[in-house]
Every structure is written in C-alpha cells, then in structure tokens.
VOPAGU-2260 file (C-alpha; in pm, 1 decimal, decimal comma):
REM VOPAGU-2260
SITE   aa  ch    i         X         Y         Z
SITE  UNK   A    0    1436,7    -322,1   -1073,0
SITE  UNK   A    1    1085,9    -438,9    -968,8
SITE  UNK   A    2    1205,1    -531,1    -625,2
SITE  UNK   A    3    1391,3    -156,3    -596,4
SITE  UNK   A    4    1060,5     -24,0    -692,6
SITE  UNK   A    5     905,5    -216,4    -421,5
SITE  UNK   A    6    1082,3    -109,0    -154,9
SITE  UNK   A    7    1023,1     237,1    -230,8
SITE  UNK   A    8     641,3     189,8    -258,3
SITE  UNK   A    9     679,0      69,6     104,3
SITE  UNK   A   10     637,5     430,6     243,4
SITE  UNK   A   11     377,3     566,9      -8,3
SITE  UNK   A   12      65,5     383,6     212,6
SITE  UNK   A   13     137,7     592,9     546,7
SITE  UNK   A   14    -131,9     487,9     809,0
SITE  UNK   A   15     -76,5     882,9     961,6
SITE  UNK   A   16    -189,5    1198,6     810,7
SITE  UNK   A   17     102,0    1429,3     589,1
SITE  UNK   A   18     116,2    1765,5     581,5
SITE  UNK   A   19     273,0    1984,4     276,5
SITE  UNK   A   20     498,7    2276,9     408,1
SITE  UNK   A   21     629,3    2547,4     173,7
SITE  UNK   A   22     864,0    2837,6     268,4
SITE  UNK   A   23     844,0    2741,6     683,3
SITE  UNK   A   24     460,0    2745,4     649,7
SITE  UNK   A   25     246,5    2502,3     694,9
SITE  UNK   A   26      10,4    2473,2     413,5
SITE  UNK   A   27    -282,5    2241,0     345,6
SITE  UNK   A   28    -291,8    1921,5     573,6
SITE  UNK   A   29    -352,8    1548,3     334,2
SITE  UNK   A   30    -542,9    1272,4     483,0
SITE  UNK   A   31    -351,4     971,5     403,3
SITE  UNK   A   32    -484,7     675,0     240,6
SITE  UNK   A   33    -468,8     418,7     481,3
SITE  UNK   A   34    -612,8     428,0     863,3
SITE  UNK   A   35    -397,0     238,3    1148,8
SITE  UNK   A   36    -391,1    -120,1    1233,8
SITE  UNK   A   37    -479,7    -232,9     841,3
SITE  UNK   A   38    -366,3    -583,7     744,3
SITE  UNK   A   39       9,2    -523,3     566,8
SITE  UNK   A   40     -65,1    -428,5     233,1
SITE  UNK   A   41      91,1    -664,3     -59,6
SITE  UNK   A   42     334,0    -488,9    -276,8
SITE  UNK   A   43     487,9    -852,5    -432,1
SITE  UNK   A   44     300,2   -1109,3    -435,9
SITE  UNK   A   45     369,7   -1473,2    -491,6
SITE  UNK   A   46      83,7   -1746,3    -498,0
SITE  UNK   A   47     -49,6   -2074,1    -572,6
SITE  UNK   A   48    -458,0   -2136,1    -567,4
SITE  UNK   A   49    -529,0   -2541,7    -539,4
SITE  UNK   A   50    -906,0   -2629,4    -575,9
SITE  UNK   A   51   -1007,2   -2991,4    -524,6
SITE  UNK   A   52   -1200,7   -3200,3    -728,4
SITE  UNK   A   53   -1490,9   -3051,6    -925,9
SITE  UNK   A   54   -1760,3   -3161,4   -1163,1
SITE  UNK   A   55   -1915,6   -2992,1   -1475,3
SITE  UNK   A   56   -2191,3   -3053,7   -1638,4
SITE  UNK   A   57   -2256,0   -2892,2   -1969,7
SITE  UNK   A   58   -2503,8   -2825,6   -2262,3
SITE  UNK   A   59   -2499,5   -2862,5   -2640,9
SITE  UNK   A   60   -2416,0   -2539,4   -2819,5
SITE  UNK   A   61   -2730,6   -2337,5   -2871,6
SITE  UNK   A   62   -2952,5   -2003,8   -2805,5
SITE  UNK   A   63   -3071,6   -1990,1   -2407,4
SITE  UNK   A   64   -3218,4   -1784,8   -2182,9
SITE  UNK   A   65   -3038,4   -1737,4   -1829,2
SITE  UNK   A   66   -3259,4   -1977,0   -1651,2
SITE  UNK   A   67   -3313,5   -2214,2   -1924,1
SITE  UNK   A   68   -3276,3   -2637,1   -1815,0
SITE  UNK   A   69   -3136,5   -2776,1   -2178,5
SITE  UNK   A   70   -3042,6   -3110,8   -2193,2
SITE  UNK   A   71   -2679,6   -3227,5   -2034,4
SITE  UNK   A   72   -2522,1   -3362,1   -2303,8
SITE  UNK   A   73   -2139,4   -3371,6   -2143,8
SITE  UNK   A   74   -2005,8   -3434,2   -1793,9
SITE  UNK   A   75   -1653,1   -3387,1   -1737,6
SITE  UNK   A   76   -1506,1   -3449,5   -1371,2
SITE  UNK   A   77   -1153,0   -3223,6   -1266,1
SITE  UNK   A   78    -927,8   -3416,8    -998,0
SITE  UNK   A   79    -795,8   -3067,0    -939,1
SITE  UNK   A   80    -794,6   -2650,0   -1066,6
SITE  UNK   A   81    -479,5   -2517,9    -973,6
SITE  UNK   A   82    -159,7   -2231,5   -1102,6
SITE  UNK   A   83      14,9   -1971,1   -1015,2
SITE  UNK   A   84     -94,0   -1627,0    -888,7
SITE  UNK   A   85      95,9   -1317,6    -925,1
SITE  UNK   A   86     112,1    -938,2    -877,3
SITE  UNK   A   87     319,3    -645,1    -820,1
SITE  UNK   A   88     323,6    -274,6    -777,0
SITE  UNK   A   89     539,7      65,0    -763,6
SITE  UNK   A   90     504,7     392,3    -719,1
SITE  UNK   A   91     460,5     614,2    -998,6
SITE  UNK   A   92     447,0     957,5    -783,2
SITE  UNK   A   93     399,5     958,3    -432,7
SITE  UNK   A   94     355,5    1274,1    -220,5
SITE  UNK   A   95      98,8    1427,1      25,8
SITE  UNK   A   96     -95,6    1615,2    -237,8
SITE  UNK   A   97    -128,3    1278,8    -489,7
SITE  UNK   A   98      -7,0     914,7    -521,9
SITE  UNK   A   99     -56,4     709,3    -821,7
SITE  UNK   A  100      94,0     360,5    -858,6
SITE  UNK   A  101     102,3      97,7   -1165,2
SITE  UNK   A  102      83,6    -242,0   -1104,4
SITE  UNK   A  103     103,6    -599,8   -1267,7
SITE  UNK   A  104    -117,9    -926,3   -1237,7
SITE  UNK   A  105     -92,8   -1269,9   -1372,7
SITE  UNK   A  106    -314,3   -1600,2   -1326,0
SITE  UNK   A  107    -278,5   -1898,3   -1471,5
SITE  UNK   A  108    -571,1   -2183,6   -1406,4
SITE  UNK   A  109    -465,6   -2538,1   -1526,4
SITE  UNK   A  110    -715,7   -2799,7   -1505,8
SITE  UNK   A  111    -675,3   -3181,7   -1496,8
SITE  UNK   A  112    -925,5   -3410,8   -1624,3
SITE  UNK   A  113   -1049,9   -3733,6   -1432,8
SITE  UNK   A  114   -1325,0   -3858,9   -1714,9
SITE  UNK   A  115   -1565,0   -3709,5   -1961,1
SITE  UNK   A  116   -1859,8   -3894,8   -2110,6
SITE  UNK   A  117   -2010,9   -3699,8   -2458,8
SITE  UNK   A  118   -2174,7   -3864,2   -2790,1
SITE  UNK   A  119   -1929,2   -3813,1   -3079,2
SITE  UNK   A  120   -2105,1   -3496,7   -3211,6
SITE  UNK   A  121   -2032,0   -3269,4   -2906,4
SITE  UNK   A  122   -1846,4   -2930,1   -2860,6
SITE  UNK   A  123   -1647,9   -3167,7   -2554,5
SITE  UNK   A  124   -1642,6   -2818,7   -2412,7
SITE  UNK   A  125   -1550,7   -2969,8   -2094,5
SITE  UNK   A  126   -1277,0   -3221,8   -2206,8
SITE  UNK   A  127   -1068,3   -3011,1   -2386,8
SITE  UNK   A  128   -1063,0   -2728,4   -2143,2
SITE  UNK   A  129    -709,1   -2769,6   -1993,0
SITE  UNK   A  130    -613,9   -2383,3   -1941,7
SITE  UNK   A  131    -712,9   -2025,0   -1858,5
SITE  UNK   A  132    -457,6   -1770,9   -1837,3
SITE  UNK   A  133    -499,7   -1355,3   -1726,9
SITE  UNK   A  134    -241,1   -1159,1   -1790,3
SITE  UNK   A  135    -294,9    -749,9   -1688,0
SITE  UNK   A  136    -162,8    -362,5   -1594,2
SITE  UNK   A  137    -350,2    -177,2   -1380,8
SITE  UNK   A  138    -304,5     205,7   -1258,4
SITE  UNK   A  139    -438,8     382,0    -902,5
SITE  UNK   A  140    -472,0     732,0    -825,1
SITE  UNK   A  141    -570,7     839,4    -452,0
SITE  UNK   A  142    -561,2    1213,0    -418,5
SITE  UNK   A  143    -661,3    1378,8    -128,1
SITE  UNK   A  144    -912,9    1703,0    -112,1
SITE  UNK   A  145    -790,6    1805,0     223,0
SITE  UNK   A  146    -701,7    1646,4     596,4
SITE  UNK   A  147   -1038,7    1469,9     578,3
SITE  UNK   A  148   -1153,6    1391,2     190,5
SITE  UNK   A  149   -1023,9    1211,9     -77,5
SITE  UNK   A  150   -1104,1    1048,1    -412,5
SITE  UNK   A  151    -971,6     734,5    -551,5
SITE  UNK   A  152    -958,4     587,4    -925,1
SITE  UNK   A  153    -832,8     268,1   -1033,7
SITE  UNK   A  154    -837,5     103,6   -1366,5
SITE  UNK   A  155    -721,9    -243,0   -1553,1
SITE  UNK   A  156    -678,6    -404,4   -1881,4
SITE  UNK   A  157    -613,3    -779,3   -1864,1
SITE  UNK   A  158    -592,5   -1008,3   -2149,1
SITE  UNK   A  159    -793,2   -1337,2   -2047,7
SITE  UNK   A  160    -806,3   -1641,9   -2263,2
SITE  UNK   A  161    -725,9   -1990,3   -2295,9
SITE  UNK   A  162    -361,9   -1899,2   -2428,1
SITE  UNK   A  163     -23,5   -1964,7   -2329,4
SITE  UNK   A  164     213,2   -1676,2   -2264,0
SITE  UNK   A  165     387,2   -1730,4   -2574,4
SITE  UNK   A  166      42,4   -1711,8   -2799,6
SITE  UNK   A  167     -79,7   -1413,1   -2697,2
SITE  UNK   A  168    -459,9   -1378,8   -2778,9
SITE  UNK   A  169    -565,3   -1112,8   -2997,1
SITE  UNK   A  170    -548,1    -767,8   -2811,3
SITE  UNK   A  171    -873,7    -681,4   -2932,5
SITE  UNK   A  172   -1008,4    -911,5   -2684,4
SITE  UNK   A  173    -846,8    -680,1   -2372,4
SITE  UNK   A  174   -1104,8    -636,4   -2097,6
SITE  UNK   A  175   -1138,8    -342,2   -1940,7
SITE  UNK   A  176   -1248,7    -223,9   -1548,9
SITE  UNK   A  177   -1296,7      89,7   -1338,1
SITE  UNK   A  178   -1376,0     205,3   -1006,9
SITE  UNK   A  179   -1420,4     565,9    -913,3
SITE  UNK   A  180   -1525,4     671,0    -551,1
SITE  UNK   A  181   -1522,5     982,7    -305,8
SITE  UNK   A  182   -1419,6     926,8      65,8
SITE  UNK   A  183   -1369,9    1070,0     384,2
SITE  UNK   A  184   -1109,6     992,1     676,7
SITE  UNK   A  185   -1348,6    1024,3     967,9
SITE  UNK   A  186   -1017,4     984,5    1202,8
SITE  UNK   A  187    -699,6     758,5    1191,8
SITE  UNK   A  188    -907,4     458,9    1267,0
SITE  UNK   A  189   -1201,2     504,4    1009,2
SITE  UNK   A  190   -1266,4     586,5     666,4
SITE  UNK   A  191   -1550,9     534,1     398,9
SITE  UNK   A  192   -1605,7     560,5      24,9
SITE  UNK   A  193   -1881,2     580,4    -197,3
SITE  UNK   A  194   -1838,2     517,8    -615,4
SITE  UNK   A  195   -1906,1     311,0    -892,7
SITE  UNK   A  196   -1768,6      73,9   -1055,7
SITE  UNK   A  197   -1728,3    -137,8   -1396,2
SITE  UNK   A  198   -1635,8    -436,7   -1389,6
SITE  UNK   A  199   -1620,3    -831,5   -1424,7
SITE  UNK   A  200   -1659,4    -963,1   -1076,0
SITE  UNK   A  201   -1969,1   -1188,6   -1163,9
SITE  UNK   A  202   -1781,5   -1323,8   -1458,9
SITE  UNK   A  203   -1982,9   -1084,0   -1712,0
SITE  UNK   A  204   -1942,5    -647,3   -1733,9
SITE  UNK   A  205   -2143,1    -485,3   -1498,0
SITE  UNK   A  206   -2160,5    -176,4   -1341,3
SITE  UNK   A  207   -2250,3    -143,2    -982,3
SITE  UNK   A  208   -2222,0     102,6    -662,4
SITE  UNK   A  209   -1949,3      68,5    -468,5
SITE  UNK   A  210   -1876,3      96,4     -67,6
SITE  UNK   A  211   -1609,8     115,7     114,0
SITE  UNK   A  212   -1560,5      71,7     475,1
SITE  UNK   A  213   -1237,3      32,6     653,1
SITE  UNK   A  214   -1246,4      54,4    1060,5
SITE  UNK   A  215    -996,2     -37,3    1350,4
SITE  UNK   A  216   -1095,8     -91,4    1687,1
SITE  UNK   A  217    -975,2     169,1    1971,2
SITE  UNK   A  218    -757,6    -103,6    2110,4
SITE  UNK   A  219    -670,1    -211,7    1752,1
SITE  UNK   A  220    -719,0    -565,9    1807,6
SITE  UNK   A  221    -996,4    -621,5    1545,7
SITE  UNK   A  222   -1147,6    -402,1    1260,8
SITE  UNK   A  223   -1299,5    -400,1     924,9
SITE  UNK   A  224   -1163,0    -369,9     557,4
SITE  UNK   A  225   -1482,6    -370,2     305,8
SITE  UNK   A  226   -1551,8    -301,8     -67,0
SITE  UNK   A  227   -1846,4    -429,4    -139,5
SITE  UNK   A  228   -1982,0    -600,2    -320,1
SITE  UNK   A  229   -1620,4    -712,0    -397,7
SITE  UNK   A  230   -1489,0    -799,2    -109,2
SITE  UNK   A  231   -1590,0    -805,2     300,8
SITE  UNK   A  232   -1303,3    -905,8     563,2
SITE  UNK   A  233   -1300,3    -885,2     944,6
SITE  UNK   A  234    -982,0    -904,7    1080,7
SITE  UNK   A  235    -818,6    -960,7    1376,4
SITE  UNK   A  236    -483,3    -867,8    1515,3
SITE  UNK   A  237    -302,0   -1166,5    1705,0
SITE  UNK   A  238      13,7    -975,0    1769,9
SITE  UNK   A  239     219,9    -722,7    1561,1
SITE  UNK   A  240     371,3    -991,5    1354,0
SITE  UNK   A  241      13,7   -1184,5    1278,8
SITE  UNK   A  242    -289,2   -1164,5    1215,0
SITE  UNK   A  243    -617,9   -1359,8    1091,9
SITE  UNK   A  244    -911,4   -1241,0     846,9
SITE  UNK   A  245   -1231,4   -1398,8     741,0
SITE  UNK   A  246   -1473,7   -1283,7     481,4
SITE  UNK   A  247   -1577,8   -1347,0     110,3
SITE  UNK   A  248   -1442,3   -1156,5    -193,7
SITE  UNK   A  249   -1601,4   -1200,2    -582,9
SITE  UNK   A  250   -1342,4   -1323,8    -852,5
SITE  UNK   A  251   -1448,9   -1336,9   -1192,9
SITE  UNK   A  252   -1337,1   -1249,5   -1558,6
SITE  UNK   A  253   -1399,0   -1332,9   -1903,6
SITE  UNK   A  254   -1218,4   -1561,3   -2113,8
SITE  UNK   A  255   -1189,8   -1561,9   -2487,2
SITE  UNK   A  256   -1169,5   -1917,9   -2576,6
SITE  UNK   A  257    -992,3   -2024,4   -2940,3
SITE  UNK   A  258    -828,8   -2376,6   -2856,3
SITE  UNK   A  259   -1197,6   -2499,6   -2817,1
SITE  UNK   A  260   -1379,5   -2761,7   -3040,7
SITE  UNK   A  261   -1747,3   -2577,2   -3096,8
SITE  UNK   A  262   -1926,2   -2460,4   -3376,7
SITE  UNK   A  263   -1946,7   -2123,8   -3285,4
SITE  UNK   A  264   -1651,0   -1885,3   -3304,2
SITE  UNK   A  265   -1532,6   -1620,6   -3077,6
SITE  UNK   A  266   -1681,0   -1778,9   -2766,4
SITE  UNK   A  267   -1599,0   -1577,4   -2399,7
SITE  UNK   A  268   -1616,0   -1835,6   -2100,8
SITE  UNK   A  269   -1805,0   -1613,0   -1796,0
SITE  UNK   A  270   -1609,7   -1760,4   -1498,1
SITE  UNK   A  271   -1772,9   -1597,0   -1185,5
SITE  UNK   A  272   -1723,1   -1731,8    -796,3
SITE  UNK   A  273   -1781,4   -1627,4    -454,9
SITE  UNK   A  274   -1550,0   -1762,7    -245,3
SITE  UNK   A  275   -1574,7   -1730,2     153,9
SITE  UNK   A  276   -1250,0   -1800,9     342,2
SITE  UNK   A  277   -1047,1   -1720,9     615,2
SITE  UNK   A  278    -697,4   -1613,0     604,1
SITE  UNK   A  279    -390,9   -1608,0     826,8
SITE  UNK   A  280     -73,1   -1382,8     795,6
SITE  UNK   A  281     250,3   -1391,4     965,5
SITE  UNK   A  282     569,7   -1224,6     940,8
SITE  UNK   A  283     874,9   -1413,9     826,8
SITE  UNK   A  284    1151,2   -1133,6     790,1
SITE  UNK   A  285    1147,5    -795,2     772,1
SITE  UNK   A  286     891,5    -752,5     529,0
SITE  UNK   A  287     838,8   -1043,0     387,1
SITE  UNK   A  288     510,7   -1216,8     493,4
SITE  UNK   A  289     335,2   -1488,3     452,9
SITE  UNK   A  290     -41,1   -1584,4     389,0
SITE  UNK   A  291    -231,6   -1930,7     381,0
SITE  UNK   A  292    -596,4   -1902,3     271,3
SITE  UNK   A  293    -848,1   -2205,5     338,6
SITE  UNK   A  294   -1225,9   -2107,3     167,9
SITE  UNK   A  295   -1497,8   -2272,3      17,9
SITE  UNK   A  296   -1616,3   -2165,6    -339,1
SITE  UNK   A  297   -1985,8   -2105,7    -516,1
SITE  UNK   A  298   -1960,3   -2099,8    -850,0
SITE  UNK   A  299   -2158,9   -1789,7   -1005,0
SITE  UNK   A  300   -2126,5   -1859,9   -1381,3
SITE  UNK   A  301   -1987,4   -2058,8   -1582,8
SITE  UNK   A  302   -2189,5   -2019,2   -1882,1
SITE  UNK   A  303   -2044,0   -1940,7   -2251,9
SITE  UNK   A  304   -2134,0   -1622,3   -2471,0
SITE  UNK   A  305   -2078,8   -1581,2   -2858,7
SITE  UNK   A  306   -1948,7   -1201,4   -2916,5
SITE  UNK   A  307   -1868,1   -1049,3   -3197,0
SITE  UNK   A  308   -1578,7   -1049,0   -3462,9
SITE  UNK   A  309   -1460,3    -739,1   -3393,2
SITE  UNK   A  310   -1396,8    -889,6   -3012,8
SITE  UNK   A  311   -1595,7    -589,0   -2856,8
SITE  UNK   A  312   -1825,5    -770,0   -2518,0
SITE  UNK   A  313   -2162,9    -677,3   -2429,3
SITE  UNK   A  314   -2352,7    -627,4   -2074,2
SITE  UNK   A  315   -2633,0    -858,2   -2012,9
SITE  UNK   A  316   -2740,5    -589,8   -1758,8
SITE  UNK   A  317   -2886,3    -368,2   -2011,5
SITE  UNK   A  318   -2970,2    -603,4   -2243,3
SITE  UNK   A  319   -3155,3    -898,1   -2065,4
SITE  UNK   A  320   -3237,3   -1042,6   -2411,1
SITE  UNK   A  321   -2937,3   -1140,9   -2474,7
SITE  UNK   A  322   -2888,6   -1553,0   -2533,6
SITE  UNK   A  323   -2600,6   -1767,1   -2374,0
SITE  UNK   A  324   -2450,9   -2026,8   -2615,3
SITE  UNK   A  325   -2382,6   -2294,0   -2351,2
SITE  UNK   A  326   -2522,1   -2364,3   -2020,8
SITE  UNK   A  327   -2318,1   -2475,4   -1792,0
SITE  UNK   A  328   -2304,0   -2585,8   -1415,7
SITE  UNK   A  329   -1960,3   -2635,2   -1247,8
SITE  UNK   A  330   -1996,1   -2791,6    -845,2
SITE  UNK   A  331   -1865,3   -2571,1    -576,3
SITE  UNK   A  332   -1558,4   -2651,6    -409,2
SITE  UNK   A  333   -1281,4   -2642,4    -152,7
SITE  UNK   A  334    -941,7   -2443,2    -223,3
SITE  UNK   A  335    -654,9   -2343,3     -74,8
SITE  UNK   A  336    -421,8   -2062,8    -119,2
SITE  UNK   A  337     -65,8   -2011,3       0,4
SITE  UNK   A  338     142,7   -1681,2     -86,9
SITE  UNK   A  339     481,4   -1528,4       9,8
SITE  UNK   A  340     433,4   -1145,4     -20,8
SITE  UNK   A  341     663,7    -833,2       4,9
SITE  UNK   A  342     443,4    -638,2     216,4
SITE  UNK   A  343     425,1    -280,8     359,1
SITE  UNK   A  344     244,2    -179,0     688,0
C-alpha cells in the first residue's frame, strides 16, 4: 500500500506551473512547488548512517551553567555509531489549488563500546548508553496564492528515547516541530521563502527565522537548494541520471533517557550536530536512485537536562537560567551514509 501511495505522490512535486480550468475557462494560474533542475526528491527512503570511532567525555550528575568546566569523571570510547534510517511519504490531496502530504520517519542509533574508565559511584552515563531510537509522523501543506506566491506549513511529532520499538516510551514525552513560511516563484528556475520555525535542530527547542532559497542555473548545470539555518546544498548536475551536492545540514533531537543508571529521573539527552558533506546520486532504474554521503561531523550538544514529571520540555532560549545536569563533550567525527530511495523528479 505504501509503495502504491508512492507512486502516486510521484506527480504531486511538478517542476512546471498548473493551471485550474472550470467550464472551458481558464481560471486562476498555481505556481507549483518545485522549480526545474531540483535534485529528485525522496519519496522512500532506505538508509544506513556509519560514524567511526568517537570519544566522550562526561561529568558527574549535577547543576551547571552552559559554559561551566566540571570535573571529567567518565571517559567512554565508541569503535562505531551506526543504524538504520528511514522515511516515507504520500499524498494526502494533491491538486493545483493545494497539496498536503503525510509522511513517516524512523532512526535508530546503536552504539558500541571500546572501554570506559569511571570510579564505582558514577552515573556510567557513557557505558551504558547502547541505543537511541526516533520514531515520527509528520504532515506538509504547500498551497499556492496565485502563479507567483505560495505558503508552506509543515509539522512533526517524533517519539525519541533510548527505547526499543517494542517498549514504546511514554507518549507524553512526544516532541513536537513547526515551520511556517511565505514564498514567491520568481520564475521556473527560482524561488524564496521567508518563516519561522520551532524546532530541535541544535538538539534543544528553539525557535528561529527561516530562509529559503532554491535556484537553477540558465543552463541547469548547477544551482542552489537552501533552508537555513537547517540545511545549505550546492548542487551540480553531471548528466540527467546523476548528480553531486555539497553543503551542511543541522540534525538534532531530544532523547528521553529511562534505561540509564543516574540519580536523577526523567533525564532528555540534547544530541545536536552539524555535519558538512558531500553527496552523490545516481539513477539505478526507473525511479529508483541511489545516494552515498561522505561528511565530517561537529558535535553541537551533547549535554543532559532534568525535565519534569509531567514530561513537558523547556527552551533554554528564553530561559538562560536554566541548569544542565551533565556536561558532556563527544569528539567530532567521520560518517558515511548510503541510501536506496524511490524518488520523483
């Protein structure tokens, strides 16, 4: 059923304008919500993220300010991060006048442990840390305002934790996001948004502008595709059937930890990176693609938060008072990503 909805969600991106037509007249004329020469966009997607070897370093649990230097107490060393990526989405309604689509996401994160050195009395934050799981919906509207405006809003709930798929967290622990943003199609070749957004990109909630920027060259060889601060990529086409991209994107989410040995309960891991890489796609058949991704990672946070019972998270943004309950510092590293993807163009 997911694949069937798939293939109809291939036509709903069309990289030329639609226009409605009612009784042999033509109405209203709908920009449409991609511009020409975009890299395919990824309908089914089938991953797996390796990162090699990284190093954390961590602190007793306690009260600390964001640039506090407590004492390392634990060191635990990873021979590698890796899992499983997934994501999928379909067409709810699709027309000129409005498209809205629902979509799926999962992540697991598995790490392996070289060594860890820690006195007896420790949280051994670092040592028992063996899994992160996300597990989300998400929902998109684009609706256009005429041939050359449009609005866009997207929103997702994902359930991240330290939890197998068969012991589901706690939904009160759901995480929420948003984006909402006005646009205009300059031309078949340009367009640009400006919004806001809520989110978890630094591994805490914030709420930050957004911009968007996609552009293709006259010749379109080369071009842009741009969200920041999410996400920057400038691509280039090799040939209709490939193509390579190199940029940065922001991952990050928070993680409600319960399989952890500390002395403070309902404790949210803030797992924030920025990870610059380059990517190349080719076709394989039809429209199946594929996509190898070769980056290096910073690690933005890593640091641990005590929340409340009631599971409800806060924003250190407007509340810079607010004390982490662990400090730690996780090395940056290399990582590869290879996906097979059901695409449409």
């Amino acid at each position: 059923m997911l694949l069937i909805l798939a293939i109809s969600f291939k036509y709903s991106w069309a990289g030329n304008d639609t226009t409605a037509m009612k009784e042999g007249k033509w109405l209203t004329k709908y920009c449409a919500a991609r511009i020409v020469g975009m890299s395919p966009n990824k309908v089914i997607s089938l991953g797996y993220d390796y990162e090699f070897g990284q190093t954390l370093k961590s602190s007793d649990i306690g009260s600390f300010d964001k640039k506090a230097e407590p004492p390392i107490i634990e060191t635990t060393k990873y021979k590698r991060v890796s899992g499983l990526r997934f994501s999928a989405k379909a067409p709810i309604i699709n027309n000129p006048k409005i498209i809205w689509q629902f979509g799926l996401n999962y992540w697991a994160i598995n790490y392996l442990r070289e060594q860890a050195t820690y006195p007896v009395i420790s949280p051994k934050f670092g040592a028992e840390l063996t899994r992160l799981t996300t597990a989300g919906m998400n929902t998109s509207v684009y609706k256009p305002l005429n041939a050359k405006e449009f609005l866009i809003f997207q929103t997702s709930v994902d359930l991240n934790g330290d939890y197998k798929l068969g012991n589901l967290h706690p939904l009160k622990y759901l995480r929420y996001s948003g984006v909402v943003m006005y646009g205009k199609r300059v031309h078949d070749r340009k367009q640009w948004a400006l919004g806001v957004a809520r989110g978890y990109n630094a591994g805490q909630v914030t709420i930050l502008p957004m911009v968007m920027f996609n552009y293709t060259s006259p010749n379109k060889k080369w071009g842009t595709e741009i969200m920041l601060p999410a996400r920057a990529w400038y691509r280039y086409s090799i040939n209709k059937n490939s193509l390579f991209r190199a940029g940065f994107e922001l991952e990050g989410a928070s993680y409600h930890l319960s399989n952890i040995n500390t002395s403070v309960s309902n404790m949210e891991l803030r797992r924030g990176q920025l990870r610059f890489k380059g990517e190349y796609q080719r076709k394989l058949y039809k429209s199946f693609w594929i996509a190898l991704q070769p980056g290096y990672c910073t690690m933005l946070n890593f640091n641990l938060d005590a929340v409340g019972a009631d599971g409800k998270d806060f924003s250190r943004q407007f509340d810079s008072k607010k004390k982490h309950a662990m400090i730690n510092d996780l090395s940056d590293f290399f990582f590869l990503n290879l996906s097979i993807n059901f695409v449409s163009l």
